[in-house]
KOLLUMLUM-180491 format. One record per atom (N, C-alpha, C): residue in one letter; x, y, z. Coordinates in steps of 0.2 Angstrom, whole numbers, padded with zeros to 4 digits, always signed. Atoms other than C-alpha are relative to their C-alpha. Example, Ala and Ser with C-alpha at 12.3 -4.5 7.8 and 13.67 -1.06 7.14 Angstrom:
REM KOLLUMLUM-180491
A+0004-0006+0000
A+0062-0022+0039
A+0004+0006+0000
S-0004-0006-0001
S+0068-0005+0036
S-0004+0005+0003
END
This chain:
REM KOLLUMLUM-180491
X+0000-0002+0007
X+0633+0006-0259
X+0004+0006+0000
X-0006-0003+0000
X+0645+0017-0266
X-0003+0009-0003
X+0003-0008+0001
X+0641+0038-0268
X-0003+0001-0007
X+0005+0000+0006
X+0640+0036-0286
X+0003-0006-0005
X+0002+0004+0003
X+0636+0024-0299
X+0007-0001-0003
X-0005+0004+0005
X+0651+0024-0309
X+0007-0003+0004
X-0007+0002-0004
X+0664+0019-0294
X-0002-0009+0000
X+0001+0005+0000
X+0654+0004-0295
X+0003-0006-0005
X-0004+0003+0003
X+0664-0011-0304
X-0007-0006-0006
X+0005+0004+0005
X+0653-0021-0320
X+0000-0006+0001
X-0001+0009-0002
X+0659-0038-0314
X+0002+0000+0006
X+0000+0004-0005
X+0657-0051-0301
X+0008+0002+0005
X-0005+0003-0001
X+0675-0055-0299
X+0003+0007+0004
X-0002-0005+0000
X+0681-0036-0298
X-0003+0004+0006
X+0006-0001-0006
X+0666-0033-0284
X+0004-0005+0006
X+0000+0005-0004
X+0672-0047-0274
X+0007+0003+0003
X-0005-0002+0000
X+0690-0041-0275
X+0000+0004+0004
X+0000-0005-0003
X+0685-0025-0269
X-0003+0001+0008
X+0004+0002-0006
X+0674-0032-0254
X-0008+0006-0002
X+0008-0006+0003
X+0657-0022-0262
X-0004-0008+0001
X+0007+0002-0001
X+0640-0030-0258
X-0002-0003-0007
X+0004+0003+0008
X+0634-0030-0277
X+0004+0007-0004
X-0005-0002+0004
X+0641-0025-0294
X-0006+0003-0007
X+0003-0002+0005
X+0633-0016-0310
X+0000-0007-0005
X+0000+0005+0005
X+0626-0028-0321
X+0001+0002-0006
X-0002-0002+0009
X+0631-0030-0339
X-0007-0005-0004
X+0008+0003+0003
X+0614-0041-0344
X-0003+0001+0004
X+0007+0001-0004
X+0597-0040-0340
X-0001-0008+0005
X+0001+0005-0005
X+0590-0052-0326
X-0005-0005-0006
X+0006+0003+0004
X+0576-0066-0332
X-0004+0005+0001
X+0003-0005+0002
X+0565-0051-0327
X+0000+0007-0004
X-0004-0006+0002
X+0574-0039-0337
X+0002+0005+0002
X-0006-0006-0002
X+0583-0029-0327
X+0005+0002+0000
X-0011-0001+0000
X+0598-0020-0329
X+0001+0005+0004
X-0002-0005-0007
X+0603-0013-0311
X+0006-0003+0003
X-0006+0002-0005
X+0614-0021-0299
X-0001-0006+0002
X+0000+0009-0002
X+0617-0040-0294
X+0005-0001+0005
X-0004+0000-0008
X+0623-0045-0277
X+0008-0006-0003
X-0008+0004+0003
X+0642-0053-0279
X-0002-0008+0003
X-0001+0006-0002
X+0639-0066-0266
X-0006-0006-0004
X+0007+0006+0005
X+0620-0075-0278
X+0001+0001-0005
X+0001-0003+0005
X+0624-0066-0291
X-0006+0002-0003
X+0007-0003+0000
X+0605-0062-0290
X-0001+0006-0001
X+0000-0007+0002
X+0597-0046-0296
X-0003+0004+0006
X+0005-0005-0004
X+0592-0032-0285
X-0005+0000+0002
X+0007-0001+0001
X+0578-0028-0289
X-0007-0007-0001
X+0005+0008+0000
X+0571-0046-0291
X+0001-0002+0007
X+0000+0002-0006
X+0577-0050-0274
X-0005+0005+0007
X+0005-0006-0005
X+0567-0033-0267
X-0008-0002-0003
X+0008+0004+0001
X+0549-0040-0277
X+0000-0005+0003
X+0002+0010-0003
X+0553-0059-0271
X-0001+0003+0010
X+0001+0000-0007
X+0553-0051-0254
X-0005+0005+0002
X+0006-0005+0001
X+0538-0040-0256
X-0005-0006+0000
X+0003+0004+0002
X+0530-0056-0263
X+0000-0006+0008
X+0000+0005-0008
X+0537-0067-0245
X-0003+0005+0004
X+0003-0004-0005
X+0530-0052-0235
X-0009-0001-0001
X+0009+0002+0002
X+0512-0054-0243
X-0003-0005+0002
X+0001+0008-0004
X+0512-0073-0241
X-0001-0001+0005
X-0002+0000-0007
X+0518-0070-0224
X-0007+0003+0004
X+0008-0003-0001
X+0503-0057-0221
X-0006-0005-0001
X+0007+0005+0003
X+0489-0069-0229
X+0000-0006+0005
X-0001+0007-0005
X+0498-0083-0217
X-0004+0001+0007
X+0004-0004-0009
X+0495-0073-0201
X-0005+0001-0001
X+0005-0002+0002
X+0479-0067-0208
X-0005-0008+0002
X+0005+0006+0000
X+0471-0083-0209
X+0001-0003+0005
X-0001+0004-0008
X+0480-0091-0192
X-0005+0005+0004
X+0004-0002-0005
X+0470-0075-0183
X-0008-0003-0003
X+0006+0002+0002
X+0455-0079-0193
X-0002-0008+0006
X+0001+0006-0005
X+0457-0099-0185
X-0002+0001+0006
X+0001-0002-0010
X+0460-0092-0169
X-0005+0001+0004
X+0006-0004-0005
X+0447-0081-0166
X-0004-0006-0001
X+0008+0003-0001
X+0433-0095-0174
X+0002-0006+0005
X-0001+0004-0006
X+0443-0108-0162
X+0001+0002+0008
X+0000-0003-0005
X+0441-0096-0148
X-0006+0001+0000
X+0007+0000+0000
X+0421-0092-0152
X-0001-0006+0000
X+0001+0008-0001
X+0419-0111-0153
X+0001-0001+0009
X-0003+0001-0007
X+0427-0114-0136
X-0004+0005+0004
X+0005-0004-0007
X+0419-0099-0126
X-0009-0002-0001
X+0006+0003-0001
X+0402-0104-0135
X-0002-0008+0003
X+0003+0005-0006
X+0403-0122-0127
X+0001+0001+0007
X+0000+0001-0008
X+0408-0116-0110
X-0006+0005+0002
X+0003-0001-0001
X+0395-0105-0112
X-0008-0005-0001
X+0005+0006+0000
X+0383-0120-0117
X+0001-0004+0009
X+0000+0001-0004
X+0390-0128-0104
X-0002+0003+0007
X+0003-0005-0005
X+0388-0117-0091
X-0007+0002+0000
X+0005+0001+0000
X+0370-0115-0094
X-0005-0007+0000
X+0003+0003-0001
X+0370-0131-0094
X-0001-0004+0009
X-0003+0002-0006
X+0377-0134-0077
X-0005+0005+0005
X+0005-0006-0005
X+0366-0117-0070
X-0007-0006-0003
X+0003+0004-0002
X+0350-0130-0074
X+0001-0004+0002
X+0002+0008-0006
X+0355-0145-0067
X+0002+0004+0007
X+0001-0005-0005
X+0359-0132-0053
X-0007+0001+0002
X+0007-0001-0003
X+0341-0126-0053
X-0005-0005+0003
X+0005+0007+0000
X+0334-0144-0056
X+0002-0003+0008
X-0002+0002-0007
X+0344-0149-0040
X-0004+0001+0007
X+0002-0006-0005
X+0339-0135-0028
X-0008+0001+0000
X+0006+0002+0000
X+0320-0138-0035
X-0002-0005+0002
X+0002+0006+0000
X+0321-0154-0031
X+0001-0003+0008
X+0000+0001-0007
X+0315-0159-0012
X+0003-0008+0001
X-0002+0005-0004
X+0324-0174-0003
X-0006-0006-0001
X+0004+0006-0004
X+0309-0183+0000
X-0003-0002-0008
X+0006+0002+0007
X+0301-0183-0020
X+0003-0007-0002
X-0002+0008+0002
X+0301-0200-0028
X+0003+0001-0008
X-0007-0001+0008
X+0317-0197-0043
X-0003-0007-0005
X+0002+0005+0007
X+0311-0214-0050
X-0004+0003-0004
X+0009-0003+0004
X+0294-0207-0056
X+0003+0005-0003
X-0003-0007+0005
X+0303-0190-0061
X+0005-0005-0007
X-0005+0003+0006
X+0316-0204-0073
X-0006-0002-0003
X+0003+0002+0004
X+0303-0212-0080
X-0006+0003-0002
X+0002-0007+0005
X+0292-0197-0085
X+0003+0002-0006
X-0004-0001+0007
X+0307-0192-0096
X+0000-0005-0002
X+0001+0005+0005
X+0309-0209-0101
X-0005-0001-0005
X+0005+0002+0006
X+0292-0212-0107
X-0003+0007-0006
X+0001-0007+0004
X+0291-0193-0116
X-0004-0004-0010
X+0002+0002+0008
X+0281-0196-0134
X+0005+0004-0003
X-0007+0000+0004
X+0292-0194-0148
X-0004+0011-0001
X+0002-0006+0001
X+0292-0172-0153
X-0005+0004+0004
X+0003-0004-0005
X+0284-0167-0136
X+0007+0000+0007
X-0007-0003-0004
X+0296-0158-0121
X-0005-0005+0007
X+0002+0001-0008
X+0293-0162-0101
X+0000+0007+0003
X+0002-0006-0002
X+0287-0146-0095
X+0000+0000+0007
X+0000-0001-0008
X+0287-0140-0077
X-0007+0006+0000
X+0007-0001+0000
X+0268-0134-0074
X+0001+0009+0004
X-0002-0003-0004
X+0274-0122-0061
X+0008+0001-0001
X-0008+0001+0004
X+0293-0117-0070
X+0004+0002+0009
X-0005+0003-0006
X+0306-0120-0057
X+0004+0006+0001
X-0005-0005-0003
X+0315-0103-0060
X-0006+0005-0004
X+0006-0006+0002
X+0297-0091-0064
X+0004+0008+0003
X+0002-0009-0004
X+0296-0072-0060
X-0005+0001+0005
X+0001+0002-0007
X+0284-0074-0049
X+0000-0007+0005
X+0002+0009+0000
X+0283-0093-0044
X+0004-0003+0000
X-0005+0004+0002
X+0295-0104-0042
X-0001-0008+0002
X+0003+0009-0001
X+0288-0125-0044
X+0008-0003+0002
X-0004+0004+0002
X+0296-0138-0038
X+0000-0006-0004
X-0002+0003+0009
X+0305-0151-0050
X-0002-0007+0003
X+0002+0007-0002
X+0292-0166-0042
X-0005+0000-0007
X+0003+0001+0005
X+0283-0178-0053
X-0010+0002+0000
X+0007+0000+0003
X+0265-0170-0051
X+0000+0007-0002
X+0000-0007-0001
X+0272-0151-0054
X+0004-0002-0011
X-0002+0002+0008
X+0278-0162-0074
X-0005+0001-0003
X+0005+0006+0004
X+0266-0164-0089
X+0004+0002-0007
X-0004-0001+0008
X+0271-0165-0108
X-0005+0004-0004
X+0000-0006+0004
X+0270-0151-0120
X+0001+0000-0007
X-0003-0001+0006
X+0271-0149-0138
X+0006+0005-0001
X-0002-0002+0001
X+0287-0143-0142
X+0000+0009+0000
X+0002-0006+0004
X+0281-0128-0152
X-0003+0006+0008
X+0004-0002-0006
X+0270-0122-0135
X+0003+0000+0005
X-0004-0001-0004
X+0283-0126-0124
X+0005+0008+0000
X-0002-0006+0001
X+0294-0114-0132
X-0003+0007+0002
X+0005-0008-0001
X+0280-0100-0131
X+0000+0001+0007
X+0004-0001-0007
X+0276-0104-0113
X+0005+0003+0004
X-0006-0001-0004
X+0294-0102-0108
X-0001-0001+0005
X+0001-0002-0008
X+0294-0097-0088
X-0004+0003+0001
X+0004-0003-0002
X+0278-0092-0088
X-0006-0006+0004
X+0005+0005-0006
X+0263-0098-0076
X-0008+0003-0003
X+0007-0004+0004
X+0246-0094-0080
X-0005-0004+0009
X+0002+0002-0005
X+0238-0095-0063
X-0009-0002+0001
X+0005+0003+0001
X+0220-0097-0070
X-0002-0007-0003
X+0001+0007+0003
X+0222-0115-0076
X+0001-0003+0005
END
């Protein structure tokens, strides 16, 4: 741009001649501007510094909402490997509770035959604080749900 305003030429052609960037304009823009208009779009200044104020917001709102994705497509992801993972640390427990010699048909068909809105509980829980049962079918019986949850890994050693 040139030190001062009046070296600047009023027309395109007279801009272009001289090798300048942009030229004083002689009409307002559609936003009504009357500033300075680039030679090579004829576009206005000042319209071109909003539109890109306007593409940078966009731009911001874009990224915005891709990290938003992300993260909840990253908390999805680590909560099933942590599903996962919990679920693999029980059948781990269930394993290592479960002796060589016990009869697994009779443990499948306990869960099998489960009434409908009752769990399979472990009498003696397989991973207690003090006690640790193992995962055969006379250490099973079925529980209401609801009482299951309460009893958690607990043992009650006067039953």
């Amino acid at each position: 741009m040139a030190d001062s305003n009046s070296n600047i030429p009023t027309n395109r052609k007279e801009a272009r001649n001289q090798g300048l960037k942009i030229y004083k304009a002689a009409s307002a823009c559609k936003r009504k501007h009357i500033t300075f208009k680039y030679v090579i779009s004829g576009g206005c200044v000042d319209c071109a510094k909003i539109k890109g104020k306007e593409a940078t917001k966009r731009q911001a709102e874009r990224n915005f909402q891709k990290r938003v994705e992300t993260k909840r497509k990253k908390k999805f992801e680590h909560s099933e490997w942590l599903r996962q993972k919990g679920a693999y640390k029980r059948q781990e427990r269930l394993r290592q509770a479960t002796p060589k010699w016990t009869d697994t048909e009779k443990i499948k068909e306990i869960y099998q035959n489960r009434p409908e809105g009752m769990h399979v509980d472990h009498i003696i829980p397989i991973a207690g604080e003090n006690v640790s049962g193992l995962h055969v079918s006379w250490n099973l019986q079925y529980l209401d749900a609801e009482e299951n949850i309460r009893k958690h890994n607990s043992f009650d050693e006067n039953n």
